[in-house]
matplotlib code that plots the C-alpha trace (Angstrom):
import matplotlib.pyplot as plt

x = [26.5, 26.5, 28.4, 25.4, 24.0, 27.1, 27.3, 30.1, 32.9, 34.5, 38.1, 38.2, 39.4, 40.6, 42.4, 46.1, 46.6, 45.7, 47.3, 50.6, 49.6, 49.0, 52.5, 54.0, 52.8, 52.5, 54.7, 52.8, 52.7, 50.0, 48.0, 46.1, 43.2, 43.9, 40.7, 38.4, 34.6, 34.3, 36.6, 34.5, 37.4, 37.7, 34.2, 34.7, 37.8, 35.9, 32.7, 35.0, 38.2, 37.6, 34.9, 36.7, 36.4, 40.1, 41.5, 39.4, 40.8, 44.4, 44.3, 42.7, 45.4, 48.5, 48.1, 46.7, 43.8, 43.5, 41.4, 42.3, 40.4, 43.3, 41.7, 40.2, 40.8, 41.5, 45.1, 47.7, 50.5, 53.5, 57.1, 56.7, 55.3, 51.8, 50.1, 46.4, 44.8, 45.1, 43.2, 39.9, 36.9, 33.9, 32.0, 33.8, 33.2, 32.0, 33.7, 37.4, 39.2, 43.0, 45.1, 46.2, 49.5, 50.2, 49.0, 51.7, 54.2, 53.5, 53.5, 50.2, 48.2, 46.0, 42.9, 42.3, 46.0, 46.9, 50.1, 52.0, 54.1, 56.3, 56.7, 58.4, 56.0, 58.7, 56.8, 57.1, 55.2, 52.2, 50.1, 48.3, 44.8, 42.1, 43.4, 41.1, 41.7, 44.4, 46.4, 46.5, 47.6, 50.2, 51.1, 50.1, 52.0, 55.3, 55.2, 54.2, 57.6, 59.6, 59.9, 60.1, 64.1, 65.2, 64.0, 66.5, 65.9, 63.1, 64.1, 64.0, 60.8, 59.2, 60.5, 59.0, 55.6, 55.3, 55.7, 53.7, 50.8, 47.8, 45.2, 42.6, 39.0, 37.7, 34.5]
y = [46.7, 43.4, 45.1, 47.0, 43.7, 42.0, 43.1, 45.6, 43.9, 44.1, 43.5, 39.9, 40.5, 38.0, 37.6, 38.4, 35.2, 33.5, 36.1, 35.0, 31.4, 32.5, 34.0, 30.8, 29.1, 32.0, 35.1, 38.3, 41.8, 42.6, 45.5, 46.0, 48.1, 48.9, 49.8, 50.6, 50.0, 53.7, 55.9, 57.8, 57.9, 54.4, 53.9, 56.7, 54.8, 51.6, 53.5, 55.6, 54.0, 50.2, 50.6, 52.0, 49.4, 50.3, 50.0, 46.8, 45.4, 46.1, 44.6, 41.5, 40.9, 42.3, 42.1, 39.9, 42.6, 42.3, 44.2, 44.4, 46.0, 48.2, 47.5, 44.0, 40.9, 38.5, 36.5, 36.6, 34.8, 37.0, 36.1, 33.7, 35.1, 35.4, 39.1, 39.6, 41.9, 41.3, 44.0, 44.2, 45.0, 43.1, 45.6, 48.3, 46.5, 49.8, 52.7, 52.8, 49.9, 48.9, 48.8, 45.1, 44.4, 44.1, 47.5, 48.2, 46.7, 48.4, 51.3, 52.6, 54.8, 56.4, 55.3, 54.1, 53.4, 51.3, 48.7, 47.5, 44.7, 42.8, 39.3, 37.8, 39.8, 42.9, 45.8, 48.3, 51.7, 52.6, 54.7, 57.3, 58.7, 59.0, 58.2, 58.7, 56.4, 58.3, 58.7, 55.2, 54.2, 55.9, 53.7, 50.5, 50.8, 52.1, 49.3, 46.6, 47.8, 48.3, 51.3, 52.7, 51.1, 53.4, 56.5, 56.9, 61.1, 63.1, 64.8, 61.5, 60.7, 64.2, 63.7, 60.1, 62.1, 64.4, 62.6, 60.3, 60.0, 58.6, 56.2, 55.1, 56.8, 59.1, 58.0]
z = [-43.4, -41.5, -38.8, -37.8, -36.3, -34.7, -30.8, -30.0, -29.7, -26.2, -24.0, -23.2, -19.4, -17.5, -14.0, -13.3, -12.0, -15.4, -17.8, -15.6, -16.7, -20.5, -20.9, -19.5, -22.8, -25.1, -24.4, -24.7, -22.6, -20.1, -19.6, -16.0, -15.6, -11.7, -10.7, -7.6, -7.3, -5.6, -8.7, -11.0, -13.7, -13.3, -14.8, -17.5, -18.5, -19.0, -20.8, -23.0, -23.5, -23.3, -25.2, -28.3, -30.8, -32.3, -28.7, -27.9, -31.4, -30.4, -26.9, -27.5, -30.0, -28.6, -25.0, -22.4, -20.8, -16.9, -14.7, -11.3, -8.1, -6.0, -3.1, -3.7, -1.8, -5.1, -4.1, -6.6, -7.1, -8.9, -9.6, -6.6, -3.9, -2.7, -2.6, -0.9, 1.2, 4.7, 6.0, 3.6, 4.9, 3.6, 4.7, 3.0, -0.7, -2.2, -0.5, 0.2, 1.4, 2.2, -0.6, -2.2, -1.4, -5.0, -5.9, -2.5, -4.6, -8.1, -6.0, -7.5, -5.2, -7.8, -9.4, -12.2, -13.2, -16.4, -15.5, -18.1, -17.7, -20.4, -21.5, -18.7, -16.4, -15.4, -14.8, -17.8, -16.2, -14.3, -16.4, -13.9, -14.2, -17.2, -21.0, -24.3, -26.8, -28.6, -26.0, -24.5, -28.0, -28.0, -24.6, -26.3, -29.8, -27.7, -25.2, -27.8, -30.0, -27.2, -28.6, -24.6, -24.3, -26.8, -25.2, -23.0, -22.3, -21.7, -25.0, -27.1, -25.1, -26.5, -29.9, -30.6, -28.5, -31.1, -34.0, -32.9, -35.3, -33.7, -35.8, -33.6, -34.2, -31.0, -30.8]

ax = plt.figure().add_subplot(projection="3d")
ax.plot(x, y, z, "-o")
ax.set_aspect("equal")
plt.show()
């Protein structure tokens, strides 16, 4: 009953840059919440999803949570090299704005889209569009097993989907 009183617990998100930092010292995968300030799913998927108190309790102990704006100006350093976004508009900060080179490079051009990316920062997938909290787990549990290797076929893929038992609550 003392739960009623403690404040929702929520993602601890932190910048790309430092999750790149963290897994230096302490290897653990990443999840990106690519993001843009105009998307209306984006915002959904934050309300909904990140707010689910079994998904916030399995991110903030199995991955390192980033959010990231698509079209922000925020410059990140990744495997080495430097990506920005040359051509934002400050002006633009709420509607749609030039894509960040690293979004380029992840080849995401959808919003919002979950990255994944594994211990030593490879890029797992880029998870497309809206996800309830039951079917982003079933993302986050493959990924954190490396369950993902083994399915090598679309038919072993479908298999593991569909015996794939989900536990997180809906609401």
């Amino acid at each position: 009953a003392f739960s009623i009183h403690m404040k929702a617990q929520e993602i601890k998100w932190i910048s790309l840059n430092k999750a790149l930092e963290l897994q230096k010292e302490n290897p653990k995968k990443i999840m990106i919440d690519v993001y843009t300030n105009w998307c209306g799913p984006c915002k959904l998927l934050d309300k909904k999803t990140f707010h689910n108190k079994d998904v916030v309790a399995f991110v903030n102990e199995n991955y390192y949570d980033v959010k990231f704006n698509g079209e922000g100006n925020e410059s990140v350093n990744y495997k080495g090299k430097s990506y920005g976004n040359p051509n934002y508009d400050k002006n633009k900060a709420n509607k749609r704005n030039s894509a960040h080179e690293l979004a380029n490079f992840m080849g995401i051009n959808a919003y919002p889209t979950i990255a994944f990316l594994n211990e030593k920062s490879d890029f797992i997938i880029p998870l497309k569009g809206f996800h309830d909290a039951q079917q982003l787990e079933f993302y986050l549990k493959l990924f954190i097993d490396d369950k993902h290797r083994t399915l090598t076929s679309q038919a072993k893929f479908d298999a593991y989907y569909n015996a794939f038992k989900p536990a997180f609550k809906t609401n």
